[in-house]
C-alpha positions as CSV (number, residue, x, y, z in Angstrom):
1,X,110.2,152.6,175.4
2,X,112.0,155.2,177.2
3,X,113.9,157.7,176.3
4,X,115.7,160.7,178.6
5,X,117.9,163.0,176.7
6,X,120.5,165.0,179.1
7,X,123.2,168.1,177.3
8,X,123.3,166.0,174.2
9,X,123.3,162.6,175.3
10,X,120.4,159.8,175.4
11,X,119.7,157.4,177.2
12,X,117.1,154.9,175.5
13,X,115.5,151.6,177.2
14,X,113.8,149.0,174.9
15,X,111.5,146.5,176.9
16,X,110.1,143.2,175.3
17,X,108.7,140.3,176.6
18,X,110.4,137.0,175.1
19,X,110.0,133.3,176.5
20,X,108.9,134.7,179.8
21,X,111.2,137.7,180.3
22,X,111.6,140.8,180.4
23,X,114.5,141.9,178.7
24,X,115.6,145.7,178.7
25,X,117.5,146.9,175.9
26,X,119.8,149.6,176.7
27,X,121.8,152.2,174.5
28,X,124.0,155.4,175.6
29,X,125.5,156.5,178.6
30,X,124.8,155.3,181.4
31,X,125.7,157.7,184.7
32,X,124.5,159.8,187.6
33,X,122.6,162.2,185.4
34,X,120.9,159.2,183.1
35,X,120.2,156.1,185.3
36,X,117.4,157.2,186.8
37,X,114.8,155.8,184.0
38,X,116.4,152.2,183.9
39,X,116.4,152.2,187.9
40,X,112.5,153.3,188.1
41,X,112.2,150.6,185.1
42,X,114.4,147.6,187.5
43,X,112.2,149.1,191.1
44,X,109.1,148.9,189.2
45,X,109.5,145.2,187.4
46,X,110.6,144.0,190.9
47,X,107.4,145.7,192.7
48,X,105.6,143.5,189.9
49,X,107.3,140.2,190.8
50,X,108.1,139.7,187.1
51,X,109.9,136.6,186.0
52,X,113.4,136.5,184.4
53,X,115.0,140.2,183.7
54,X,117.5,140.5,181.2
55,X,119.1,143.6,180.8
56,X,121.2,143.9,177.2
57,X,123.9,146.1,177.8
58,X,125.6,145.8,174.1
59,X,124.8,149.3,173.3
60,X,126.1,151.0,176.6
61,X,129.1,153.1,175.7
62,X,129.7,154.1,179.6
63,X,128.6,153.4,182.5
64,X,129.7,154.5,185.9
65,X,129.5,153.8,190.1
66,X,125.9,155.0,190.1
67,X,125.0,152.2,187.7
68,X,126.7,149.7,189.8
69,X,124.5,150.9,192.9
70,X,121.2,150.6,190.7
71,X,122.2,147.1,189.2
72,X,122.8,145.6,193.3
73,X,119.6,147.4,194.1
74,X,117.8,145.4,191.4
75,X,119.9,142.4,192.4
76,X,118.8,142.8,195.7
77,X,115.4,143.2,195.0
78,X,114.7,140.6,191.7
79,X,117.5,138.1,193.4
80,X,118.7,135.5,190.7
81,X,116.0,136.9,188.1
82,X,118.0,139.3,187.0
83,X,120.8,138.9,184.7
84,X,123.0,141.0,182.3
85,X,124.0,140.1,178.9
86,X,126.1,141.2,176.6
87,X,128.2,143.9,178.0
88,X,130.6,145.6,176.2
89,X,134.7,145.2,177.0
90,X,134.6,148.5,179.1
91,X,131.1,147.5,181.3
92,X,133.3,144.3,181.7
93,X,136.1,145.9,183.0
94,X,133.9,148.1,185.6
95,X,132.0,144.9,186.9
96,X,135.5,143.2,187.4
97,X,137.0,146.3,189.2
98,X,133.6,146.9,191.2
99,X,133.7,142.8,191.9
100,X,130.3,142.8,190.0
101,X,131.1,140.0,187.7
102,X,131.0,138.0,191.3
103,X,127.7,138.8,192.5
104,X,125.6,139.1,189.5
105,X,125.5,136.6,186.3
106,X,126.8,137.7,183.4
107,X,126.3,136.1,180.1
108,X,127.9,136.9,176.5
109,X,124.2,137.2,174.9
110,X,120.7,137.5,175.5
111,X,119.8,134.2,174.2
112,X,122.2,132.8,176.7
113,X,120.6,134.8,179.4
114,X,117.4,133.3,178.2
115,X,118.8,130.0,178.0
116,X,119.7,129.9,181.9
């Protein structure tokens, strides 16, 4: 578990293996001055060659164009492993704007993102 506080705010990644994934858990804010734990986290399961990577984004109030740079990084570098599940109505909205939503999967839960 990591956790990075920053003027108030947290940013706190949960890791678990389940049916041969990773999945990340991820609550707070995610921006320029919190990313950096959950991209060290993506660069360092890719480095590893690890199977499946779910990353649950249920509990991510914000996020912002530096997370859309770390998620294509980690897309680039895991390819079809990764996948992102469960992201809230605003994290929806910022992969449809960015065109996200086209280049990585998104599923409504982790179990789906399991199930794929």
């Amino acid at each position: 578990m990591l956790s990075q506080p920053h003027d108030g705010r947290s940013l706190r990644i949960d890791t678990r293996q389940e049916q041969g994934a990773v999945i990340l858990t991820v609550a707070g804010l995610l921006d320029l001055d919190t990313v950096a734990p959950l991209d060290a986290t993506l660069q360092q399961l890719a480095q590893d060659g690890a199977g499946p990577v779910v990353i649950d984004l249920s509990d991510v109030s914000f996020a912002d164009s530096t997370t859309v740079n770390v998620l294509i990084q980690a897309h680039d570098a895991l390819g079809p492993a990764l996948r992102l599940a469960a992201p809230s109505a605003a994290l929806e909205r910022l992969f449809t704007l960015t065109g996200l939503d086209t280049v990585l999967p998104l599923y409504g839960s982790v179990r789906a993102a399991l199930d794929a």
